[in-house]
C-alpha positions as CSV (number, residue, x, y, z in Angstrom):
1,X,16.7,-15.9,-2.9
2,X,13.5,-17.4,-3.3
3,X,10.5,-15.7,-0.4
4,X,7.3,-16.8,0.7
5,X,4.8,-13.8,1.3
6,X,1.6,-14.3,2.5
7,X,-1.1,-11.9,0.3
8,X,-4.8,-11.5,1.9
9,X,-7.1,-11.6,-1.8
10,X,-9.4,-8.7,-1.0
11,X,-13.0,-10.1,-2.0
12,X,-12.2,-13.9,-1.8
13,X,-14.9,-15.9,0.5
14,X,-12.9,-18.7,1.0
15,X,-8.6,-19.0,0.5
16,X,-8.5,-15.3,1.8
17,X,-5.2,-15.6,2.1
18,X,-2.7,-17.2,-0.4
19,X,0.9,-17.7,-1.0
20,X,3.1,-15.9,-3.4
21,X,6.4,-16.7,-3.5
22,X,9.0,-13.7,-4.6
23,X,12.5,-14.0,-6.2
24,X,14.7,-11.3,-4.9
25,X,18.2,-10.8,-5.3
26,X,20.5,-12.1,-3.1
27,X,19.5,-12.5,1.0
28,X,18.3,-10.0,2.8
29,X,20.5,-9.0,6.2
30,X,18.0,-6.4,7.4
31,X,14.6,-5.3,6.7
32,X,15.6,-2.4,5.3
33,X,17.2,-4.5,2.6
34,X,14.3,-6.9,2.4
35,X,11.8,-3.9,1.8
36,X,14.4,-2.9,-0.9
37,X,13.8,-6.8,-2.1
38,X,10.3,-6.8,-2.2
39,X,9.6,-3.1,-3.7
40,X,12.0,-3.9,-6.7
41,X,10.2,-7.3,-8.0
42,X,6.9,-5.3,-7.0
43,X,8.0,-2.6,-9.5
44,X,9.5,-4.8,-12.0
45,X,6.4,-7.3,-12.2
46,X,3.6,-4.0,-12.6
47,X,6.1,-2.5,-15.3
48,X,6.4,-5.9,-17.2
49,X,2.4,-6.3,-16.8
50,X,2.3,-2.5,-17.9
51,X,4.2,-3.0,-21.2
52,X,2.7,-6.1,-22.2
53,X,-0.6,-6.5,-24.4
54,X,-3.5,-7.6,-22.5
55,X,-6.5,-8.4,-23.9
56,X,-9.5,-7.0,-21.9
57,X,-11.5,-9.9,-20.1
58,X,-15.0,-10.8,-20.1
59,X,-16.6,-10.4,-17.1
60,X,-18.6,-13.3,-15.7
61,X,-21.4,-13.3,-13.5
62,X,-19.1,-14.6,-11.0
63,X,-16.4,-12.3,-11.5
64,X,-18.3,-9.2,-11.4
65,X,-20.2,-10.7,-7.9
66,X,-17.0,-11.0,-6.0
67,X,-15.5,-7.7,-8.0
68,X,-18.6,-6.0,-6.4
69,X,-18.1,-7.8,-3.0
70,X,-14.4,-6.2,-2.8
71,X,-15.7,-2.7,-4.0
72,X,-14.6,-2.5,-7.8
73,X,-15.6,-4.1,-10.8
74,X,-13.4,-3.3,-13.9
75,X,-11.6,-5.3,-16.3
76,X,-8.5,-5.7,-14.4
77,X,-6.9,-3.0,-17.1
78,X,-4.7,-0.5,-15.9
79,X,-5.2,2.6,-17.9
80,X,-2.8,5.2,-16.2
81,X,0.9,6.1,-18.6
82,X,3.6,6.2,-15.9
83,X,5.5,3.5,-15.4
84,X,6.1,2.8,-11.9
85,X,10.0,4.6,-10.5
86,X,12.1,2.0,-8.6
87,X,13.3,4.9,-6.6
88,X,10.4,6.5,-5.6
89,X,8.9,3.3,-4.9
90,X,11.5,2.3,-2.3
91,X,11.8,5.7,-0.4
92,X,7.8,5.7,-0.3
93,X,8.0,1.4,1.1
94,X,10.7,2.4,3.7
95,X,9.5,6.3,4.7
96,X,5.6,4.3,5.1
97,X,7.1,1.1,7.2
98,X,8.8,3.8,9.7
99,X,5.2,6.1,9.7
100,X,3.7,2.6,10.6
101,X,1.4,2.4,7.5
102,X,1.9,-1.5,7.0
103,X,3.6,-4.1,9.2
104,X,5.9,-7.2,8.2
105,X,6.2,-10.5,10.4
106,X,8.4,-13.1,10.0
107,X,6.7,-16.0,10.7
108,X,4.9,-14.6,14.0
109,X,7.9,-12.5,15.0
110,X,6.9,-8.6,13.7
111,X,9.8,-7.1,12.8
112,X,9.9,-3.6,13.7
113,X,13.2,-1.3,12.8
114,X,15.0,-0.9,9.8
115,X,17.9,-1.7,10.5
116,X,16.8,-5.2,12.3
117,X,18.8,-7.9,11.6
118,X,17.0,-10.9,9.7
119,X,17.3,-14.4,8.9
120,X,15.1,-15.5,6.2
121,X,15.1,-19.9,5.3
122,X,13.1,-21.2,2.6
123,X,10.8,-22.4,5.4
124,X,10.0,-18.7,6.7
125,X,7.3,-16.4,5.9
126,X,6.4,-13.3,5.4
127,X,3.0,-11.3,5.9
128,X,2.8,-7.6,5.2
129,X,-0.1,-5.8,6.6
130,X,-1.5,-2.5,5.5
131,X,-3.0,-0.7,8.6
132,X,-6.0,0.7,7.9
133,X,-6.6,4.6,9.5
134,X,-9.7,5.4,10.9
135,X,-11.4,8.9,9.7
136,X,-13.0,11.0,11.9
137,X,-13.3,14.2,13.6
138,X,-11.0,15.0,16.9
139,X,-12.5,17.3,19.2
């Protein structure tokens, strides 16, 4: 099944937010199995990005400005060995949606248990959103 997932672009002035549209296997009942979903393209697309060649790109004025707007300028290389687990990276997707690390609506509707039950068209879509924690001291 085809999904549309709605991805904010971290450092983008205008378009912050664009469209990316997953294929995952078969249709997801509950969110549980659409995390599953969603995690296992994840994995399979930065494994497949890992193992290919990539040249290193120039950087461009342009690109290192709004590199340095989001709060990294590289090359876009990523330099660590491991290749991502499928396992781990579904226990860690599920275990953070339950601590409340990142939310999912469904259109407007936030989903909010596992075990929900879910209808997903081709004219639904999806937004995750990370939560960001604030640091500080607790007296």
């Amino acid at each position: 099944m085809e999904i549309r997932v709605n991805v904010k672009r971290i450092g983008k002035k205008q378009n912050g937010v664009r469209e990316v549209r997953y294929e995952i296997p078969g249709c997801p009942g509950t969110v549980e199995e659409l995390i599953r979903g969603v995690t296992a393209v994840c994995v399979e697309d930065y494994n497949r990005r890992k193992e290919s060649a990539e040249l290193i790109r120039c950087l461009t004025k342009e690109r290192i400005e709004e590199s340095a707007q989001a709060g990294k300028i590289g090359f876009g290389v990523n330099y660590g060995e491991k290749e991502a687990d499928l396992q781990q990276a579904v226990e860690n997707a599920l275990q953070s949606f339950e601590d409340g690390i990142y939310r999912i609506f469904l259109n407007d509707r936030p989903l909010e248990r596992l075990d929900e039950e879910i209808r997903i068209t081709d004219e639904d879509s999806l937004t995750f959103v990370r939560l960001t924690m604030l640091a500080g001291r607790m007296w």
